[in-house]
Structures are given as structure tokens and as C-alpha cells.
C-alpha positions as CSV (number, residue, x, y, z in Angstrom):
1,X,119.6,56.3,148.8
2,X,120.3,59.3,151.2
3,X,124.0,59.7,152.3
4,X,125.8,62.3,154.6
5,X,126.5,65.0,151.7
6,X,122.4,65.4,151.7
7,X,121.9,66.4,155.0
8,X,123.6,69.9,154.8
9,X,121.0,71.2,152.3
10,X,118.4,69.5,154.2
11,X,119.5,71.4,157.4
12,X,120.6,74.6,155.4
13,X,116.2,74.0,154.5
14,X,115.3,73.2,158.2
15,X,117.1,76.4,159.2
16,X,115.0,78.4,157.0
17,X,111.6,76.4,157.8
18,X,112.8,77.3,161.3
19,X,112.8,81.1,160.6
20,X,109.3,81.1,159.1
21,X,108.2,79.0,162.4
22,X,109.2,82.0,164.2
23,X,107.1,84.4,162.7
24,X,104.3,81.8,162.4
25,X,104.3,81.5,166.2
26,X,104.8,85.4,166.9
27,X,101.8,86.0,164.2
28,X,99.5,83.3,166.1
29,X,100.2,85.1,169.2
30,X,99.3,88.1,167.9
31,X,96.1,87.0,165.7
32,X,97.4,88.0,162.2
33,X,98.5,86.4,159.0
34,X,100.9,84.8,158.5
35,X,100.8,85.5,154.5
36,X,100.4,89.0,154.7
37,X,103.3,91.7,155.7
38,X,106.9,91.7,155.8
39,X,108.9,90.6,159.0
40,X,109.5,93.1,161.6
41,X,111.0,93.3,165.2
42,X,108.9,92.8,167.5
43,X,110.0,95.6,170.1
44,X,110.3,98.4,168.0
45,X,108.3,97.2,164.9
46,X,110.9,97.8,162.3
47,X,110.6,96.2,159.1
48,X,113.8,93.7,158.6
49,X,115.5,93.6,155.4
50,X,116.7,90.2,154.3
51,X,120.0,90.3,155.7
52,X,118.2,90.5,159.0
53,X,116.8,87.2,158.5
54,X,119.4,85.0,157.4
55,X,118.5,82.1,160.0
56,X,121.1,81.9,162.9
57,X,123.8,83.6,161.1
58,X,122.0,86.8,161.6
59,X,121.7,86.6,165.3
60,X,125.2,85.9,165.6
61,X,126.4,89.1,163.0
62,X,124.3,91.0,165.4
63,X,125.1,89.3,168.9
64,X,121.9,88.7,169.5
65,X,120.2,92.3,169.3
66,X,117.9,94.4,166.8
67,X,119.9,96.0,164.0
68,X,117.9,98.9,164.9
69,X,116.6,99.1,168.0
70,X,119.7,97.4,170.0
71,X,117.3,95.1,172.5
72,X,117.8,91.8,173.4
73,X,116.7,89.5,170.3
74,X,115.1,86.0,172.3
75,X,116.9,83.3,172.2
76,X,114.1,81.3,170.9
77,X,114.7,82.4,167.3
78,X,118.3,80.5,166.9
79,X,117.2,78.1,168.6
80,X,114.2,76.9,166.7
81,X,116.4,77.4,163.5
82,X,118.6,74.9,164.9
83,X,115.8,72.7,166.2
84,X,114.3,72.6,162.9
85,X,117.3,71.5,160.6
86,X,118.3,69.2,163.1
87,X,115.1,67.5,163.6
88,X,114.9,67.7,159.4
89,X,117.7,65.9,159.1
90,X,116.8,63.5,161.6
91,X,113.7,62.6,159.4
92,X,115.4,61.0,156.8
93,X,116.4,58.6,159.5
94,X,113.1,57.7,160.3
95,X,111.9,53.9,160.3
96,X,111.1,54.0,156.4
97,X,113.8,55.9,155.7
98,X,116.3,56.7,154.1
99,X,114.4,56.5,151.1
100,X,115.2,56.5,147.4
101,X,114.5,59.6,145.9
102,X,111.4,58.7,143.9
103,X,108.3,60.7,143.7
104,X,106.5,59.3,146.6
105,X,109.8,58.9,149.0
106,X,110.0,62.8,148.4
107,X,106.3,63.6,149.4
108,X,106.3,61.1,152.1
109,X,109.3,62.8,153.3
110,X,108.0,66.4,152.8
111,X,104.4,65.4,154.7
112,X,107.0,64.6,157.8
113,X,108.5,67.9,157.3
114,X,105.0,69.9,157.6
115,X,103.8,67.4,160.2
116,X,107.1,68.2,162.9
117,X,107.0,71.6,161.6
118,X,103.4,71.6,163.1
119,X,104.6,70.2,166.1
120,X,107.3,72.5,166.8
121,X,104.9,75.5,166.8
122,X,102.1,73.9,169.0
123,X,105.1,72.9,171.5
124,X,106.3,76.7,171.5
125,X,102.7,78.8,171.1
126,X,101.3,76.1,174.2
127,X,104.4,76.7,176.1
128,X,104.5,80.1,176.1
129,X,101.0,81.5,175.6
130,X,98.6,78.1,176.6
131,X,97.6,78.9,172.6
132,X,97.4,75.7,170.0
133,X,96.6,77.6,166.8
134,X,93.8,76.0,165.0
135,X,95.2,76.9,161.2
136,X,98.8,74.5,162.4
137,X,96.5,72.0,163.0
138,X,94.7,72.6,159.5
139,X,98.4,72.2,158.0
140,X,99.8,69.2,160.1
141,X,96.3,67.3,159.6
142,X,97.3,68.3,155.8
143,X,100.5,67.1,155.9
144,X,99.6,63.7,158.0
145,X,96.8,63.2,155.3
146,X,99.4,63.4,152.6
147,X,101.7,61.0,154.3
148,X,98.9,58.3,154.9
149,X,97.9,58.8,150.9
150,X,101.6,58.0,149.9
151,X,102.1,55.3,152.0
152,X,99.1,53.8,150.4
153,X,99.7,54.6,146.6
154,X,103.5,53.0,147.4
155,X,102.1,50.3,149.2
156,X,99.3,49.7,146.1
157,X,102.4,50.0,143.7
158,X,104.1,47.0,145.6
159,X,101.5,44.3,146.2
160,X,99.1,45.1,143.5
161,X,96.4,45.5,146.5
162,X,94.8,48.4,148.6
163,X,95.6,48.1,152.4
164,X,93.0,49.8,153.8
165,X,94.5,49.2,157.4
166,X,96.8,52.5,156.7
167,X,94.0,54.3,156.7
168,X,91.6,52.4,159.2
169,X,94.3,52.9,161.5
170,X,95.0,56.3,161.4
171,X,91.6,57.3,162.0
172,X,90.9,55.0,164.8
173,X,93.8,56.1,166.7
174,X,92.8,59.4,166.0
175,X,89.5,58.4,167.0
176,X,90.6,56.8,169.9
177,X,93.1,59.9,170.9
178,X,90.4,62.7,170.5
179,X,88.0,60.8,172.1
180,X,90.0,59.8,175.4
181,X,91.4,64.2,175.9
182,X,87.3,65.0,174.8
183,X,86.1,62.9,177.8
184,X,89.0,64.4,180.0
185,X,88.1,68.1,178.7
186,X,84.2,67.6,179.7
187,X,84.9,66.0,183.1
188,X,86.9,68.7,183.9
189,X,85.2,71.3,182.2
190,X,88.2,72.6,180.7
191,X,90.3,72.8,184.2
192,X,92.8,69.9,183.4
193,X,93.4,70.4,179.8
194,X,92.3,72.7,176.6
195,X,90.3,72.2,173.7
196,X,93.6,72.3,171.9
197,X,95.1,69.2,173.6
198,X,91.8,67.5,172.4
199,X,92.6,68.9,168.4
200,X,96.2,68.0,168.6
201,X,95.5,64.1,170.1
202,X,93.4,63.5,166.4
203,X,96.4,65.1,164.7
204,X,98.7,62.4,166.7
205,X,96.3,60.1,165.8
206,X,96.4,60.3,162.4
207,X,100.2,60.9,162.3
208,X,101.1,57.6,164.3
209,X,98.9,55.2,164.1
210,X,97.1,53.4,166.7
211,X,100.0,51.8,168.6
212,X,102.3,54.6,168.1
213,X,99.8,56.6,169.9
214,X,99.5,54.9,173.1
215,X,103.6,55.3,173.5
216,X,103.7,58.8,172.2
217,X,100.9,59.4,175.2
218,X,102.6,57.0,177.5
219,X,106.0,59.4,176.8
220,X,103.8,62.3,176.9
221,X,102.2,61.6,180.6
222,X,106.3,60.2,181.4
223,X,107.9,63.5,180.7
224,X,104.9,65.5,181.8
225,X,104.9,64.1,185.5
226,X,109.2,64.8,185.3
227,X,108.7,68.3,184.1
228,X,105.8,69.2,186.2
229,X,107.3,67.4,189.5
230,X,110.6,69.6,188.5
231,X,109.1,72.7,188.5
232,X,107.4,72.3,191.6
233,X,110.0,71.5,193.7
234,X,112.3,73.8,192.2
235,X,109.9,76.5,193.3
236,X,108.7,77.2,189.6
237,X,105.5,76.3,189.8
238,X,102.5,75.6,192.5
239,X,100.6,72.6,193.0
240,X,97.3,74.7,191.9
241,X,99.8,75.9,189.0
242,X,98.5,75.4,185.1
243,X,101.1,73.4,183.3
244,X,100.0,72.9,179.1
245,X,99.9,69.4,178.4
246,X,100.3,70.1,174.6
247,X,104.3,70.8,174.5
248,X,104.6,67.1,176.4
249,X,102.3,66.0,173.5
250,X,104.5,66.8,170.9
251,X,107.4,65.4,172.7
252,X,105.9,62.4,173.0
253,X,104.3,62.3,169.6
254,X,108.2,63.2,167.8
255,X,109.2,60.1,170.2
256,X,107.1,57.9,169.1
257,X,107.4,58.5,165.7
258,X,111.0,58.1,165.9
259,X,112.0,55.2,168.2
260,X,107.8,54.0,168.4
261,X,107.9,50.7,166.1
262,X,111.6,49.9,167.7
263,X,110.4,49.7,171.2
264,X,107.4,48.1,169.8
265,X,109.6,45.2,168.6
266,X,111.6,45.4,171.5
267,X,108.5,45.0,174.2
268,X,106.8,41.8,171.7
269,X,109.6,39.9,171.4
């Protein structure tokens, strides 16, 4: 079974993830690979060596400015290195976990990885640039494929049987997700929410499960009114002012996969 002494490496990896998430999302921005090409500031363009890029050490060595240009290195970068490796660690805490470290605990625990890795660039590329990258959708979809296959084979492994629920499930509340933002996006003809939104609500879909995806959009409208009410009271934002949806979407989504099946057993009994 997991045990504190495992979660150092597993942030020390979340840390890391995190620094490839920040060139994924500056890449998407920009329209280019993410495979091709060696990390570079993006002020003055400089190639980094790899001392550059030791996640949030580096910034700090630094103090938070280009080795070689001396502007202002965002913020953004630490703090989705931290975000990562603590939400990495948090994983192995999830309703099915910890887990033994047997074949399938380990993919069904790298498939959450690549799912809230996913997750953690849609909320970042939608709040910054109203831009859900297709390709972190391919991934996540991947990843939440994975995880549904796992569950299955250890599920088959168990009872002797094939539950085809796991499955039937997942793709109804995807289904159901897509379907419900698809309707939204075609009565408003794109005004109240993108395309994206509709692409991300199957990849919920698929991730959760059908009950798990009515709280994750419950959460998801919750902290979306808050946010949105905030911002236009504080001045922030207009009335007439686009908000993306997609960044409450993942919060609600990483809620619901976390604390989903507890409130779930708290509101039936």
C-alpha cells in the first residue's frame, strides 16, 4: 500500500509534469509542437539550458527573471509546478486508492495522472486565451479510456465476470454531457459557450461517470456564478463580459472526482 515516504517522488514527478504543462500551454497558444524544439523564453526567445528548467527551483535561483534577458518570469510557471505535484499526490488518495502497486493499480493511477494533467491545461489555455486545445483532449480522452479499460480487466480479475456498466456508463454520461453543452452551443450560436466546452463535457463524461458528472456540473455552474458575480462587482468584468466556462469545468470535474462518490453517499443516506 502507498505510505507518506511515496509521495515526495510522486511530487518531485508532478513538479516536472508541471514544467512540460507549461510549455504545452505556451505551444498551444502559439500553434506549434509541442515535440519539436528546445524550451526557450518567451520574451527574448533564448534557448534554456537544463539548469533553466529545473521546476520551481529555478525560478527561485533566478528570483523570478530570465537568466538572460532579466524580465519578469510569470508567476504561472511555479505555480503550475506546484499545482501539479500537489494535485499528483493528491491522487493516490482518490476513492480507489491508495492502491497496491500491482500492474493495473499503477496504470489506473498513471491514466489519472494524464487525465488532471489534461485538465490543468484546458483550465489555464481557456482562462487565459478562451483556447481548449483539441490534441489535450486527444490525450485526456486517452488517458480516461485507459482508466475505464483497467477498471474493467481488475474488475474481470475479481468476480470472474465483465461489468459492462463501467463502460455503459462512461459513455452515457459522456453522452449525456456533450449532448446537454451541444444543445446550449446551437441555441446560442456559440455566444454562451465554445465548441471547446462541448469537447471537454464528453471528456468529463467519460472520466466520471454518469453521477459524478451531474456534481462535477452542479460545482462547475456553483463556482462559476461565485467567480463571475465576483468579478463583476469588483469591477473586473461587465455584465456583457465573456467569462470561459471551461476553467469552472475542470474545477468541478477535479471536485467531483475527488469528494464525488462521498457526497453521493452522504446525499442517499
Amino acid at each position: 500500500m502507498l505510505f507518506w515516504p511515496f509521495f515526495i517522488p510522486v511530487f518531485i514527478i508532478g513538479a516536472i509534469i508541471g514544467s512540460f504543462l507549461n510549455c504545452v500551454i505556451w505551444r498551444s497558444y502559439r500553434g506549434q509542437s509541442v515535440l519539436s524544439g528546445r524550451s526557450y523564453c518567451p520574451k527574448c526567445h533564448h534557448q534554456l539550458a537544463w539548469f533553466d528548467l529545473v521546476p520551481i527551483f529555478s525560478f527561485l535561483a533566478l528570483a523570478g527573471k530570465c537568466r538572460y534577458c532579466r524580465q519578469l518570469i510569470s508567476w504561472q510557471y511555479p505555480l503550475i509546478e506546484i499545482a501539479t505535484g500537489v494535485i499528483f499526490v493528491a491522487s493516490t488518495w482518490l476513492p480507489e486508492m491508495p492502491i497496491s502497486l500491482s500492474f493495473l493499480g499503477v496504470v489506473k493511477l498513471l491514466a489519472y495522472w494524464v487525465i488532471l494533467s489534461a485538465m490543468i491545461v484546458v483550465f489555464v489555455t481557456d482562462w487565459r486565451w478562451y483556447l481548449i486545445p483539441d490534441g489535450t483532449i486527444i490525450v485526456g480522452l486517452t488517458g480516461a479510456l485507459v482508466l475505464r479499460s483497467a477498471q474493467s480487466l481488475e474488475n474481470f480479475f475479481i468476480y470472474r465476470c465483465v461489468d459492462w456498466s463501467i463502460i455503459s456508463n462512461s459513455l452515457l454520461a459522456a453522452v449525456f454531457a456533450a449532448s446537454f453543452f451541444l444543445i446550449i452551443f446551437w441555441v446560442s450560436r456559440g455566444r454562451w459557450l465554445g465548441f471547446g466546452d462541448v469537447k471537454f463535457a464528453f471528456l468529463m463524461g467519460v472520466t466520471l461517470g454518469f453521477f459524478n458528472t451531474l456534481i462535477a456540473l452542479f460545482f462547475a455552474n456553483f463556482f462559476g456564478a461565485i467567480i463571475g458575480l465576483g468579478l463583476i462587482f469588483s469591477g473586473r468584468k461587465k455584465m456583457s463580459s465573456e467569462i470561459p466556462f471551461g476553467p469552472f469545468l475542470v474545477v468541478g470535474a477535479i471536485t467531483a472526482l475527488f469528494f464525488g462518490d462521498l457526497l453521493l453517499d452522504w446525499y442517499l443516506l
